[in-house]
N, C-alpha and C positions, 0 to 999 in steps of 0.2 A: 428186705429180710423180714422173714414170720418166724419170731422167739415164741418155739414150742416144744422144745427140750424137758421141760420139769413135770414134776410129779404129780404134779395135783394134789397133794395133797390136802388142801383148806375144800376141795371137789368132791372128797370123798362121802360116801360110797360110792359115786357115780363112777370115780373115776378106778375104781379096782379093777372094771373090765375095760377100760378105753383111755385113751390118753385125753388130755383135758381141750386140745386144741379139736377134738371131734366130737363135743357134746354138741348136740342139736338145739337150736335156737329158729323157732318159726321154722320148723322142719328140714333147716341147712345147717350141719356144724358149722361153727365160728369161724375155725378155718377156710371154709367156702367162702365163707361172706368179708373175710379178708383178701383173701385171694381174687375177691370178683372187684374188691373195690379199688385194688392195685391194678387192675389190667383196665377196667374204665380211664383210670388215669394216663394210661400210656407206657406201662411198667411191663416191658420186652423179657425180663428175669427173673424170678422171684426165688431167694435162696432160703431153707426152710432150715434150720438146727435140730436137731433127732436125739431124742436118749431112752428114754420112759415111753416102752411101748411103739418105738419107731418105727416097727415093722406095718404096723396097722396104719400109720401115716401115709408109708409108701405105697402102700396096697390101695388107698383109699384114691390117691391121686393119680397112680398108671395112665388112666386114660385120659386124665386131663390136658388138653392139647393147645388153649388159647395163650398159652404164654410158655418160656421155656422155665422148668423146676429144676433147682438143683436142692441136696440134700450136704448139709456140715455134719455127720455125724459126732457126736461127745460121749466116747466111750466111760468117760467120769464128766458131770457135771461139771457148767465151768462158770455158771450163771449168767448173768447180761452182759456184762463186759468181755469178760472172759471166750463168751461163745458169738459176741459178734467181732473180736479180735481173732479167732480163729477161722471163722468162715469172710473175712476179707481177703485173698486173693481171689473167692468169687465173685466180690463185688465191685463196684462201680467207684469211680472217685467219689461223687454223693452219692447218697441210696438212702428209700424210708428205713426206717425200722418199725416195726407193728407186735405188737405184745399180744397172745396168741390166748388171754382171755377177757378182754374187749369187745366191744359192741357199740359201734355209734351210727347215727341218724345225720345225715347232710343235710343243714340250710343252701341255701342259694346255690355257693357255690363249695364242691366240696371241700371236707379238710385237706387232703392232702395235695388240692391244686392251691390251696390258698398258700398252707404251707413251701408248694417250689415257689410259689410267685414270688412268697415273702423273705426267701434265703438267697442271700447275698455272700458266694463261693468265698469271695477275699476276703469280706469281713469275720463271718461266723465259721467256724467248726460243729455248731450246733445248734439246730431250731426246735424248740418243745412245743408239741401240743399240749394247751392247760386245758381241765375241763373246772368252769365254779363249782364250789363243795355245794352250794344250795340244789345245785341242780342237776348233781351227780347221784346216780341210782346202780344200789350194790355195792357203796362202796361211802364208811361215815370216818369222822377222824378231822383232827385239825389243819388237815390241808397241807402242801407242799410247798409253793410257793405265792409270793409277792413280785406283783409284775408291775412295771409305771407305762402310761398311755402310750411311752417311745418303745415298747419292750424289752425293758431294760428290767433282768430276771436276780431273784438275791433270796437264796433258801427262807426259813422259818425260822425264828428265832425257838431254843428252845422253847419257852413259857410264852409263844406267838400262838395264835390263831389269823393262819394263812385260808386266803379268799378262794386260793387255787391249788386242785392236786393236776399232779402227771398225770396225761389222758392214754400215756403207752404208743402214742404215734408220737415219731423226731423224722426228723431229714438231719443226717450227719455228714461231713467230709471224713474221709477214710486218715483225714491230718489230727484227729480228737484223739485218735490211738496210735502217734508218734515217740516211738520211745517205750513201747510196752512189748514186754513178753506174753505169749499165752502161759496164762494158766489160772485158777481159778479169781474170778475177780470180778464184783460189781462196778455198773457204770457210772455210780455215782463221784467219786472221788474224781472222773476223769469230768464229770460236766460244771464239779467245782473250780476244776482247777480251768475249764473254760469262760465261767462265769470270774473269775478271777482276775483273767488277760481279759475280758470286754468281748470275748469270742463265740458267746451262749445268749442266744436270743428265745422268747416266744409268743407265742399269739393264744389266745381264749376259741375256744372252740364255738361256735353259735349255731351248734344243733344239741340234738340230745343225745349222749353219753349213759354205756350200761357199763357196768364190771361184774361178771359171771364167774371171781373166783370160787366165790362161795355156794352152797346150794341156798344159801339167805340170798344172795346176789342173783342166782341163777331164778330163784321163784320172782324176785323181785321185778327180775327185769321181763318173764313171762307175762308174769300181769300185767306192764304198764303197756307191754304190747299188744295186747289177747284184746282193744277195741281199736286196733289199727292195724293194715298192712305191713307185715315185716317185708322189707327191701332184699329182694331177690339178684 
């Protein structure tokens, strides 16, 4: 699933004529380069969440034909949680989730193959991608979490200064939203109450990481690319 539902608003001006999952990056919206990076992997479905300007999403992708689209539309906003508990009867028992204004660069091997290798159905309901705050571009702040060499994941303490934010890619089991209604609601409380039972694992990313909410984010992450090939 690509969470591209919201407003954009932290995007704006840009985003007053387009929705923020179609701002161009090295000449591909964001959303392409998500999209390309789930079908590399072997991702047969890709289910897209729609609110802000949906119309331009669907039009954009009509002809897109290497993998099957479906669309969750959220006639009211329903946030992270909320809209990927809604658009699960499209989904899979696990399935990524991909945060629709990100950008990252694969070492070796990529994340989101590291991440199924690394998710273990029985044990977890949740695997996170971390990116380290030092070497996250677009995006400043005391970090998200603290992770130990086993992957063993435990928020920020208030008054903390956390090593690692959320990189916006997970691998979830469709069992992290047992017991929840739809309607409006982030997915945080449900990865606490994961990390709680011992059921929320993650790994560090080891390539490079952009966050394009911002237009500070969006220039930022232009420049550090404008002496390299953006991944097509």
């Amino acid at each position: 699933m690509i969470l591209a539902a919201g407003l954009g608003t932290r995007l704006r001006p840009i985003t007053e004529s387009m929705p923020k999952a179609l701002v161009e990056l090295g000449g591909k919206p964001l959303l392409d380069h998500a999209i390309d990076r789930l079908v590399a992997v072997g991702v047969k479905r890709i289910v897209i969440n729609l609110h802000y300007k949906g119309d331009m999403i669907a039009r954009h992708l009509r002809d897109r034909d290497d993998t099957e689209i479906l669309f969750s539309e959220e006639p009211d906003l329903l946030e992270t949680g909320g809209g990927i508990l809604k658009a699960l009867p499209l989904l899979g028992e696990t399935f990524f989730v991909v945060n629709g204004d990100i950008f990252w660069l694969d070492a070796k091997v990529s994340a989101l193959r590291r991440l199924a290798l690394a998710f273990d159905s029985e044990r977890l309901d949740a695997l996170l991608l971390l990116q380290r705050t030092v070497t996250a571009v677009g995006l400043e702040g005391r970090g998200d979490f603290i992770v130990d060499p086993l992957g063993a994941v435990r928020w920020r303490a208030e008054a903390e200064i956390a090593p690692h934010f959320f990189a916006g890619v997970q691998l979830l089991h469709r069992r992290l939203f047992a017991g929840e209604e739809t309607r409006k609601f982030a997915i945080n409380p449900l990865w606490t109450r994961a990390i709680e039972a011992g059921r929320l694992a993650a790994i560090v990313h080891d390539g490079e990481w952009y966050h394009v909410g911002t237009p500070q984010g969006l220039a930022a992450t232009e420049a550090r690319l404008a002496t390299r090939r953006v991944e097509r």
